[in-house]
N, C-alpha and C positions, 0 to 999 in steps of 0.2 A: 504494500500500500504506500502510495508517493506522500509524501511529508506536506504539511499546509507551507505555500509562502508566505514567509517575515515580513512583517512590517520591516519598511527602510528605518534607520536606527538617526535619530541626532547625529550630525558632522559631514554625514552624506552627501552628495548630489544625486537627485532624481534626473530623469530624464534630461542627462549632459548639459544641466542648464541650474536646477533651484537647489541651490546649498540648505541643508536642516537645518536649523539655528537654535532650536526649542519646540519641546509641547505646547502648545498653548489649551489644549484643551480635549475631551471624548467624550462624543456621543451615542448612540444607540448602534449606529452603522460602520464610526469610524472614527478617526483619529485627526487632531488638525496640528499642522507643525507651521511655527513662525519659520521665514526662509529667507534667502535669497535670491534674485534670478538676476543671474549673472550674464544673461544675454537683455534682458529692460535695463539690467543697471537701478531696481529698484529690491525692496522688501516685499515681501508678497504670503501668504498664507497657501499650504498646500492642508488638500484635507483628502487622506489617504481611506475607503472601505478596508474594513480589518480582513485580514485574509482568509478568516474561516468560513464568509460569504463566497470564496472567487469559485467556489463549486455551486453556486445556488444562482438558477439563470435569472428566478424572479427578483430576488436583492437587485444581481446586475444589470437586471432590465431599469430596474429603479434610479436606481445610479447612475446609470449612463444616461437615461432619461431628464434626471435631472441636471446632469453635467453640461445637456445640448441648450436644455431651454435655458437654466440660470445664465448662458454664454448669450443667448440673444436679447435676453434683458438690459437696457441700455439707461432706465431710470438715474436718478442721482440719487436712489436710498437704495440700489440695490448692491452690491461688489460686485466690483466688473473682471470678469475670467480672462486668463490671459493663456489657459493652455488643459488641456484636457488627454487623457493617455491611461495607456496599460506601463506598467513597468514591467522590465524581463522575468519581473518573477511572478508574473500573471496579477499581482495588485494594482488597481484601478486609482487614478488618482485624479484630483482638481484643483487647477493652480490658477489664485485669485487676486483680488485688490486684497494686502494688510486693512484692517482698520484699528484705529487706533481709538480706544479707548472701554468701556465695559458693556453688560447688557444691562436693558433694563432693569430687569429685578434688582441687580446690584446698587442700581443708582436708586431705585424707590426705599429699598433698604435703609440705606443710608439720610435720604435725606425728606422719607415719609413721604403725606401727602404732597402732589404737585400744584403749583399754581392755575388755575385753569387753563390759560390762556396758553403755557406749555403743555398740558394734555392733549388740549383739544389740535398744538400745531404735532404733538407725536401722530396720535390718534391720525388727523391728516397724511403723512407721511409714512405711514404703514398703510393706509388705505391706497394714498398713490404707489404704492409698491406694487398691493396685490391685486389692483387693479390688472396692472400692464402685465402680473404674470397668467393672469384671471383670462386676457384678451390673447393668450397664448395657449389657453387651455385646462393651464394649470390651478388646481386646488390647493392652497397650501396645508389646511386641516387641522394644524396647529401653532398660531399664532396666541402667543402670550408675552410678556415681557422679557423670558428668560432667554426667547431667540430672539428679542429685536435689540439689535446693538445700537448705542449710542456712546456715538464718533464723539472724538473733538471739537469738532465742528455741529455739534449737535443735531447732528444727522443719523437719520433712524434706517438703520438696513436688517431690514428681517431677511434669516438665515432659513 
C-alpha cells in the first residue's frame, strides 16, 4: 500500500516559485502557510489540502472547484490568486494575496460591540463579496466572523 503524500514542510519552495515562511493557520480541508513568491517578488499565502484527501475525488473536486472560481473573483474584499497547482507529490495547492491582519471574531473579541456605522460598512462588504461569488454560482454556506478577515486597511475578505 503507497504511503499518503507530506504536506511541504516550513523553509521549502513549492512549485519553483513560493518559499514557506510559517503556518499561519488549519482548517477543516487544509493547511495555510505565510510564503514567499519569488517570481511576484511579493509575500503571498499558500493554502495547501492535507494529503489524506488527494485519494478522495469529491474533496478534490471541491478544491479544485474552489481554486478556479476564488481565481476569477476580482472584488477588493476578496484575495486575489496568483497560482493554482498539484505538487509532485500529488498535494493540491492555492497561492494567494497575504492579508494582513486578523479575522473577525478576533477583533469583536477584543474590542466587543461594534459601532454601527462599522457593522453595517462590514456587513456591506461581505455582502459585496458574496455577491460577485453568488453571480459565479457559488454558495458560500458558511459565512461568520471567524472566516471574514479584517485587513489593515479594514477590509473585509471572507475566506
Amino acid at each position: 500500500m503507497a504511503s499518503s503524500p507530506e504536506l511541504p514542510k516550513v523553509g521549502e519552495t513549492v512549485a519553483d516559485r513560493f518559499e514557506l515562511r510559517r503556518v499561519l493557520g488549519e482548517g477543516g480541508m487544509g493547511i495555510v502557510y505565510e510564503a514567499f513568491d519569488h517570481r511576484g517578488k511579493r509575500p503571498c499565502a499558500i493554502k495547501v489540502l492535507f494529503p489524506h484527501y488527494c485519494d478522495q475525488p469529491q474533496v478534490i473536486a471541491r478544491f479544485d472547484r474552489e481554486a478556479r472560481i476564488t481565481a476569477k473573483l476580482k472584488g477588493s474584499n476578496v484575495a486575489r490568486v496568483f497560482d493554482v497547482g498539484v505538487l509532485p507529490s500529488g498535494v493540491r495547492f492555492i497561492a494567494m494575496e497575504l492579508l494582513v491582519g486578523r479575522d473577525l471574531a478576533m477583533e469583536l473579541q477584543e474590542r466587543g460591540r461594534l459601532p454601527v456605522a462599522t457593522a453595517v460598512d462590514i456587513a456591506i462588504q461581505a455582502a459585496q463579496a458574496m455577491d460577485e461569488a453568488h453571480a459565479l454560482g457559488v454558495v458560500h454556506r458558511d459565512i461568520k466572523p471567524r472566516i471574514c478577515f479584517w485587513s489593515r486597511a479594514r477590509r473585509i475578505a471572507p475566506s
